[in-house]
C-alpha positions in Angstrom: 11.5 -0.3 8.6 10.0 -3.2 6.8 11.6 -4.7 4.2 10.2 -8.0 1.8 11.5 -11.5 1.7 13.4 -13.5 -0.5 10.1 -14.5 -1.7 8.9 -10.5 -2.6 5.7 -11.1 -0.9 6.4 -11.4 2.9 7.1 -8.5 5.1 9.8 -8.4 7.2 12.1 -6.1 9.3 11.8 -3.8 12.8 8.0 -2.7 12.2 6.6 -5.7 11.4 8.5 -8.5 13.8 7.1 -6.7 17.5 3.6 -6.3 15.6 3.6 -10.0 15.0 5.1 -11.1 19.1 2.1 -8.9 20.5 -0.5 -10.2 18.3 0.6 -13.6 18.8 0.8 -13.0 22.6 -3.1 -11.8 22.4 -4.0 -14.4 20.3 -4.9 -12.3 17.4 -4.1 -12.8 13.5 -2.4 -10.3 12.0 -3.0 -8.9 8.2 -0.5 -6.6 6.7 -0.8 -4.9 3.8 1.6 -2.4 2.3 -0.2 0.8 1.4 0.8 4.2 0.2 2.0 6.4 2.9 -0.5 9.1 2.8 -3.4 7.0 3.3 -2.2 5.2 6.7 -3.0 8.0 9.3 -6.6 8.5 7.5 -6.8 4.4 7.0 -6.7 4.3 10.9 -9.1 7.4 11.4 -11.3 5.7 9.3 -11.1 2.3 10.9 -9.7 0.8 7.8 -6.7 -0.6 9.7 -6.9 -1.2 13.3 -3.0 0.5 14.0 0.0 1.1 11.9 3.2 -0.5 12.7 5.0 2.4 10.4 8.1 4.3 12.0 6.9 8.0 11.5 6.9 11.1 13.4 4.4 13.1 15.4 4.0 16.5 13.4 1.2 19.1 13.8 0.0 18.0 10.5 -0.7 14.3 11.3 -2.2 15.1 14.5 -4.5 17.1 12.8 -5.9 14.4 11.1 -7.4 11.7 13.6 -7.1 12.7 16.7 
């Protein structure tokens, strides 16, 4: 669940808040973009996004698709 600030530019919410405490904890920068649904399992598969921090279910379908 991710939602946008007051500002209607920053995410914010469950997904996006542990993302950010492990990156900072590795000492990484983080980049979030907010993409259509259907394109995050093939973004990953394709290497376009490193992971996904999107609350979704494993279903025959998606694991058909990267793994």
């Amino acid at each position: 669940m991710a939602f946008l600030a007051e500002d209607n530019t920053t995410p914010v919410g469950v997904n996006r808040d542990p993302a950010s405490l492990v990156a900072k904890k590795l000492g990484l920068k983080l980049k979030f973009e907010n993409t259509a649904f259907d394109t995050i399992i093939p973004g990953v598969g394709g290497i376009r996004y490193d992971f996904t921090a999107t609350t979704m279910s494993a279903i025959p379908e998606r694991r058909k698709c990267c793994i």
